[in-house]
C-alpha positions as CSV (number, residue, x, y, z in Angstrom):
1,X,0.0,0.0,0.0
2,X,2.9,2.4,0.9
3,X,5.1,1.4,-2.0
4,X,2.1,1.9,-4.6
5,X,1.3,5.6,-3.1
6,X,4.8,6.6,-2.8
7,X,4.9,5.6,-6.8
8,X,2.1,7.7,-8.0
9,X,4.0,10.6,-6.0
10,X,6.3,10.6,-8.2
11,X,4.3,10.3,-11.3
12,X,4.4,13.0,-13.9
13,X,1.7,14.9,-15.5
14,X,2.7,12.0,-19.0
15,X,1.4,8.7,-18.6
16,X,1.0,7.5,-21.7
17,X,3.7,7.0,-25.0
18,X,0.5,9.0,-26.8
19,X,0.5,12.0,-24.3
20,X,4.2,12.5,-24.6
21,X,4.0,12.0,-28.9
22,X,1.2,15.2,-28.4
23,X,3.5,16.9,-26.2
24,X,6.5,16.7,-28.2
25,X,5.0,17.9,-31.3
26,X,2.8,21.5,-29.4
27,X,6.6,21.9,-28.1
28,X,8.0,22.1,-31.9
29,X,4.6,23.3,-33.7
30,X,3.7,26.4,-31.5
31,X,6.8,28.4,-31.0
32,X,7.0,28.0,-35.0
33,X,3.8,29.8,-35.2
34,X,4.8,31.4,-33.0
35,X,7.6,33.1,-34.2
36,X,5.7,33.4,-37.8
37,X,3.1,35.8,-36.2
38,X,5.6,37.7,-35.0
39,X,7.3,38.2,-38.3
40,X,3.8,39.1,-39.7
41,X,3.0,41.7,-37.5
42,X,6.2,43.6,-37.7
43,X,6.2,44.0,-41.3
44,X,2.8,44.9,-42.0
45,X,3.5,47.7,-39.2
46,X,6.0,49.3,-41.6
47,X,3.0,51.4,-43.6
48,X,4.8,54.2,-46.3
49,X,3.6,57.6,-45.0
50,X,1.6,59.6,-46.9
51,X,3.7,61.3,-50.3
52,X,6.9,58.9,-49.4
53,X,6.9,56.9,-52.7
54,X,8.0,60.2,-54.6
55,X,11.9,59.1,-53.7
56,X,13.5,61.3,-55.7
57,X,11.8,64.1,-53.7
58,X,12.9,62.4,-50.6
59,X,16.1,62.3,-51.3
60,X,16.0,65.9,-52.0
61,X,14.0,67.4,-48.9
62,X,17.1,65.1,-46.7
63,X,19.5,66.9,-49.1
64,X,18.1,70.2,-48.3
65,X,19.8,72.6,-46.0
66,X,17.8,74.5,-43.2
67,X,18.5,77.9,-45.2
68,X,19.7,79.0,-48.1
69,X,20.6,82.3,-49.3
70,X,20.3,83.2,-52.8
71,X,20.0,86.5,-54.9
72,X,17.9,86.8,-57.3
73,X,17.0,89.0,-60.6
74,X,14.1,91.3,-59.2
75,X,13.8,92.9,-62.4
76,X,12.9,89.8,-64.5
77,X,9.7,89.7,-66.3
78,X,7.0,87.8,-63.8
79,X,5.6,84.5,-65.0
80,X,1.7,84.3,-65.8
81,X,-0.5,81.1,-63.9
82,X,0.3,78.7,-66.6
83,X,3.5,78.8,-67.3
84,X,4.3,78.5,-63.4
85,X,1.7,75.8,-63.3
86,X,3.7,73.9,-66.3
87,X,7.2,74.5,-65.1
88,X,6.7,74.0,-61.2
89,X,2.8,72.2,-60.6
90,X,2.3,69.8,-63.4
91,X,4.3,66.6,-61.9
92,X,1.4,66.7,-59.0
93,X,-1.4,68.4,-59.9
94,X,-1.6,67.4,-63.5
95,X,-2.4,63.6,-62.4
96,X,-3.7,64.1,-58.3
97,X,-0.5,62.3,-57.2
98,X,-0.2,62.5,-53.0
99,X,-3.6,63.7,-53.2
100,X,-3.1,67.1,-55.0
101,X,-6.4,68.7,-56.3
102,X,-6.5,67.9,-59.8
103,X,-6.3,70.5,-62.7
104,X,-9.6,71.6,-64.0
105,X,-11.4,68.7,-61.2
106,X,-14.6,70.2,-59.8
107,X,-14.9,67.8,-57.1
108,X,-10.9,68.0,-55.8
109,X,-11.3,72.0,-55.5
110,X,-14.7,72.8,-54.6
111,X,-14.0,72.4,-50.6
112,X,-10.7,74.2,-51.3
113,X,-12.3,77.6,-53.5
114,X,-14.8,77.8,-50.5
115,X,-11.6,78.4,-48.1
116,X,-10.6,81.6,-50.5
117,X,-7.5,82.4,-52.5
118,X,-5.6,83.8,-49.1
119,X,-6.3,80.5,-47.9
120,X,-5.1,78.2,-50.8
121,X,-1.8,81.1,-51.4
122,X,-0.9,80.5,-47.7
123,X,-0.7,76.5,-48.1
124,X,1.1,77.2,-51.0
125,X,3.9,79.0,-50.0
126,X,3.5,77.5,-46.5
127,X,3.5,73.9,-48.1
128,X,1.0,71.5,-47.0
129,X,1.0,66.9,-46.8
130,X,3.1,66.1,-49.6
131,X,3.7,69.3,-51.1
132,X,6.9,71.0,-50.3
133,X,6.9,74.9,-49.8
134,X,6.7,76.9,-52.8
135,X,8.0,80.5,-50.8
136,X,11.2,81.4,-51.5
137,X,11.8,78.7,-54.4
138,X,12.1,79.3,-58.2
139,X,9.4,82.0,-58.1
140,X,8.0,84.7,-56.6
141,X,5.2,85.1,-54.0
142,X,2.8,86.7,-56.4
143,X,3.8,84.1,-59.6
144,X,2.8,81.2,-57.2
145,X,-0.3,83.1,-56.3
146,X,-0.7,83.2,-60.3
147,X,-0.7,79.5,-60.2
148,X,-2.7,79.2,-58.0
149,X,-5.1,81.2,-59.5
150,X,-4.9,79.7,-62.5
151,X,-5.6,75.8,-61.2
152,X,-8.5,77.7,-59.0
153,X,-9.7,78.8,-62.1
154,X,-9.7,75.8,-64.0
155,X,-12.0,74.1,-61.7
156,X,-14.6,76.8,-61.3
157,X,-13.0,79.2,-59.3
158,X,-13.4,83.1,-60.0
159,X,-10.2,84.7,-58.7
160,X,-8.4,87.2,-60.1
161,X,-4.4,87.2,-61.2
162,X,-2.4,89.1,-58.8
163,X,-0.6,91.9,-60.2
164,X,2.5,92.8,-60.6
165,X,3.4,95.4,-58.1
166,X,4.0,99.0,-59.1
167,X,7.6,100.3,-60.0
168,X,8.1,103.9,-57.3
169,X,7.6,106.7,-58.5
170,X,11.6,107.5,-57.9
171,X,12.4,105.3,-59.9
172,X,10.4,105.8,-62.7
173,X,11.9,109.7,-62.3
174,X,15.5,108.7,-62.2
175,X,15.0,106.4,-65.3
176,X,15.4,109.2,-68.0
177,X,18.3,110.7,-66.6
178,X,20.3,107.5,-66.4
179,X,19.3,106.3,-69.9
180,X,21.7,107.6,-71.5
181,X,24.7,106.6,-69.4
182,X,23.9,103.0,-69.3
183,X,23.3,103.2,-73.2
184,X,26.8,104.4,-73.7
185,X,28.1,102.1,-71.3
186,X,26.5,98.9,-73.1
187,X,29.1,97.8,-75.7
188,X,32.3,97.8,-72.8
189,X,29.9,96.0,-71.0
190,X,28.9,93.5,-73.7
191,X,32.1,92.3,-73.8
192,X,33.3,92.3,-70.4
193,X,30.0,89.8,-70.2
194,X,31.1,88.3,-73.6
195,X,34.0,86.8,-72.2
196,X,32.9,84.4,-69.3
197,X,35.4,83.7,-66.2
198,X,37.9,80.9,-66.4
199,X,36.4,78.0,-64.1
200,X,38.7,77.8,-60.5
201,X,39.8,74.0,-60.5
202,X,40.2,74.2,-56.6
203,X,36.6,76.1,-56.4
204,X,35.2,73.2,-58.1
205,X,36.3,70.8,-56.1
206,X,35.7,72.1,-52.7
207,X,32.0,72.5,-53.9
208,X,31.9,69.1,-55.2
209,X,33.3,67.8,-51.8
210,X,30.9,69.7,-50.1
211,X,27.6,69.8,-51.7
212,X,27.7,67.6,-55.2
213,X,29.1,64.5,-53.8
214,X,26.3,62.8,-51.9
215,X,25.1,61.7,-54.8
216,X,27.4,62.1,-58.5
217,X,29.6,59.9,-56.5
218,X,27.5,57.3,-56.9
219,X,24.9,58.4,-58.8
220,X,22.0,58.3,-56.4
221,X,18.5,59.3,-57.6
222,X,20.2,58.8,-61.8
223,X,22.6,61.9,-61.4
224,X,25.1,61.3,-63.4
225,X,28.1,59.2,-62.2
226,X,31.5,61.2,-61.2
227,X,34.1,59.9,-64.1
228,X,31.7,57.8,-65.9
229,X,31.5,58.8,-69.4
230,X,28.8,57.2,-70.8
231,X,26.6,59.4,-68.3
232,X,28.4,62.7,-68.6
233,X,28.2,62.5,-72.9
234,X,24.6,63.5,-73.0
235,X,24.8,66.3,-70.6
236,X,28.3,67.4,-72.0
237,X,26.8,67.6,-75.5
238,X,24.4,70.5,-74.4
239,X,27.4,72.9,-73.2
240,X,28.7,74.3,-70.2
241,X,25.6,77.0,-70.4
242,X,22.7,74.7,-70.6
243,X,24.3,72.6,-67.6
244,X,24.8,75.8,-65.3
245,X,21.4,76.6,-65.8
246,X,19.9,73.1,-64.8
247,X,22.3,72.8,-61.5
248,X,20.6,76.9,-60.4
249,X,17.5,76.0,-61.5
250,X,17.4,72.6,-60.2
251,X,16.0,69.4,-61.8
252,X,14.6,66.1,-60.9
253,X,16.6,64.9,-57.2
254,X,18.8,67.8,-57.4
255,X,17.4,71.2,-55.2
256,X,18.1,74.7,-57.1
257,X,22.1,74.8,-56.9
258,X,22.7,71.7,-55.0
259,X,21.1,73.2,-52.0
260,X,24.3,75.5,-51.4
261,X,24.8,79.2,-51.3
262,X,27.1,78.6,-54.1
263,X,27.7,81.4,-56.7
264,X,27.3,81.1,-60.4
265,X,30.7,81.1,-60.6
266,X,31.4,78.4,-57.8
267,X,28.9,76.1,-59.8
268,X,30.3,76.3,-63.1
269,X,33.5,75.6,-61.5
270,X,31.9,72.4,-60.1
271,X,30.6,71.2,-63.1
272,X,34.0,71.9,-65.0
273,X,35.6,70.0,-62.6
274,X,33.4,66.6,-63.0
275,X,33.1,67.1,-66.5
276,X,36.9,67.6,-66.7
277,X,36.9,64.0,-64.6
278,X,34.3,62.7,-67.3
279,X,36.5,62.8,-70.3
């Protein structure tokens, strides 16, 4: 009687060869499912925010400095609605991409023309979701308000242009009087302008170090490759001038000059220098 209870004190909670077979296999099968519900949850927690498939525009706003100083033409002639619309608002609002209102869609502006053109001006040049801010950029404060109007417009909207503003009357006095000087003046300064200034070899470099590497070096975001040839022919072929005027104005990945303070000068030297390295 003793021997039999002091037997089953020692008994385990497996009694049977089928209990231990059922065992064995939870011990294997569950932390397998285990571990394959963890994997599932972590990756469908990695959801792409709002406007991040644009990755060449990502690549430019972690490219972008906090400031930038630049100086400007003020006396250009200002750009009308469209032809801001075509060369700066096309690649989002043409198609709705990151949920931009639509050209010309009823339905994607109608909330938007109820908040008024300060409203929709102030997003603008404030930036709003996806879109970056347009103050301070290629244009004006008054050609984005153009654009603006214009896309307003489009859909059913009833603003009006914004104007240009009016020259001062001091100006518009002292303008006869220095006619003539500046007239006489022009042809010494046609050709100091003819002749353009030899590019600074060290210039370029220190810029390219500093601003142009992060991505000709490898060619990130299809910039073309530092040395490689076969990507530099293209862009060599449209001259010095057309390039210069791409790296200020800025195109695809690449910010208006590089995101740099850099003079006209210093870029020119820049691109001399990896062109030079091109052929």
């Amino acid at each position: 009687m003793s021997d039999s209870t002091h037997e089953e004190a020692h008994t385990g909670p497996i009694r049977t060869p089928k209990q231990l077979f059922w065992v064995s296999f939870a011990a294997f099968v569950i932390p397998v499912f285990i571990i394959i519900g963890l994997v599932y949850y972590v990756t469908t927690g990695n959801k792409t925010a709002p406007g991040a498939t644009d990755v060449e525009r990502s690549i430019a706003e972690r490219l972008q400095k906090v400031g930038v100083v630049e100086i400007r033409d003020a006396n250009r002639p200002l750009q009308g609605g469209e032809a801001v619309f075509k060369a700066q608002c096309t690649a989002c609002h043409a198609t709705g991409v990151s949920g931009a209102p639509k050209l010309g869609d009823a339905g994607d502006w109608a909330a938007r023309l109820q908040q008024g053109y300060d409203a929709l001006l102030a997003s603008a040049l404030k930036g709003k979701g996806a879109m970056a801010p347009q103050g301070g950029g290629n244009f004006s404060d008054i050609e984005i308000g153009r654009a603006v109007a214009y896309m307003a417009n489009s859909a059913g909207g009833k603003f009006a242009e914004p104007a240009a503003p009016a020259a001062s009357g001091a100006a518009a006095a002292a303008a006869p009087e220095t006619a003539a000087p500046v007239a006489a003046a022009a042809p010494a300064a046609a050709v100091v302008a003819a002749t353009a200034p030899a590019a600074d070899p060290a210039a370029g470099k220190a810029l390219y170090d500093k601003a142009c590497v992060a991505c000709h070096a490898a060619g990130v975001a299809n910039a073309p490759k530092f040395g490689d040839k076969a990507a530099w022919a293209p862009h060599i072929a449209e001259g010095m001038d057309a390039m210069l005027k791409t790296a200020i104005s800025g195109k695809g990945a690449m910010p208006p000059r590089g995101a740099t303070t850099a003079t006209d000068d210093e870029l020119r030297a820049a691109i001399q220098y990896m062109v030079d390295a091109a052929k």
